[in-house]
N, C-alpha and C positions, 0 to 999 in steps of 0.2 A: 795958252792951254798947254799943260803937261803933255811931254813927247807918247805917254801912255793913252791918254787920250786922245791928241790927236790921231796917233797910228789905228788905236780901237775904232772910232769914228770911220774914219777910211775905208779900213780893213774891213767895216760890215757894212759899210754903203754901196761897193763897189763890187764885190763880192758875196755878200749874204741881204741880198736887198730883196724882201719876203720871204714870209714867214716859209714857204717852199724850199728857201735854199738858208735854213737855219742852220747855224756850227753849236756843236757841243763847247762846252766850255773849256774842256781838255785840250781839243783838236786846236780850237782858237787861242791859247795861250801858246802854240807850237807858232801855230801864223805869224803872233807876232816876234819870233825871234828878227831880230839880237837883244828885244827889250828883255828882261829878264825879267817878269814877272808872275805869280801866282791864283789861285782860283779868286781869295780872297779880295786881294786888289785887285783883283780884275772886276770882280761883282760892284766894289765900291767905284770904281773907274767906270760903269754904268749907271748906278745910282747918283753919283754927280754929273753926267752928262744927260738924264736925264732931268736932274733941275735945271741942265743950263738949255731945255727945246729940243733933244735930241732923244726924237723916236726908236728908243732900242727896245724892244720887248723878248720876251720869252716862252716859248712853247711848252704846255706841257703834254700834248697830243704830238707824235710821229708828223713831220721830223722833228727831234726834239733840239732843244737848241735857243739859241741868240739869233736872232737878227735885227736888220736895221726895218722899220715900217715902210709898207711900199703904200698903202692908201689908208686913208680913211676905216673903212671897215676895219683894216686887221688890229687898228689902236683900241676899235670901239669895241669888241670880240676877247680882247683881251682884258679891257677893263667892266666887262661881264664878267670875264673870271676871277678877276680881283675880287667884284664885288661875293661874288659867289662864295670864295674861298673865307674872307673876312666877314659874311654871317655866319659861314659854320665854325669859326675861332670863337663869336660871339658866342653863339651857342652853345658851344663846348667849358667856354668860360660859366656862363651862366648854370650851365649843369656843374664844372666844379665847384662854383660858389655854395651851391644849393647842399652838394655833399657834403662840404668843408663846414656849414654851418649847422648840420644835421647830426655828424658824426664828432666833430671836435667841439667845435663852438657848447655841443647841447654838455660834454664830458667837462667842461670847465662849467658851467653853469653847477653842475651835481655837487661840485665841491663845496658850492655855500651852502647848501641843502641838510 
């Protein structure tokens, strides 16, 4: 495992373990000095640790923040919100489709007209 990952892993297991004692992304990028890394890497330094089993999740409710999962509930709570957020993507997609084909789509149609 990358010395980024490992340190990240650590660093929210032993220190930010529930959702109670979540770190901003900022603050935690300070934590792990001497690595020198950024918000970027850092989010993608999550997102592959969580394909490799490792419960990191994110608040978007006070405190807000990164932490590591401390049970069950807090993964299942979270991926409530997921799902939450990704119907109203859908949704908002489906309302652009609907204008994109109402306004444009119908202005190319008038041209063979």
């Amino acid at each position: 495992m990358a010395p980024l990952k490992e340190n990240l892993k650590y660093q929210l297991k032993k220190h930010h373990l529930g959702r109670d004692r979540a770190v901003v992304i900022r603050d935690l990028t300070l934590e792990l000095l001497p690595i020198r890394t950024n918000d970027r890497e850092l989010r993608a330094a999550i997102r592959e640790l969580n394909g490799e089993g490792v419960p990191i999740l994110t608040s978007i409710h006070p405190p807000y923040g990164v932490y590591y999962a401390s049970s069950e509930d807090e993964v299942a709570d979270y991926l409530a919100n997921l799902g939450a957020r990704a119907g109203a993507i859908h949704k908002r997609m489906a309302d652009l489709s609907r204008i994109r084909a109402r306004e444009f789509l119908r202005g190319q149609m008038e041209l063979f007209e």
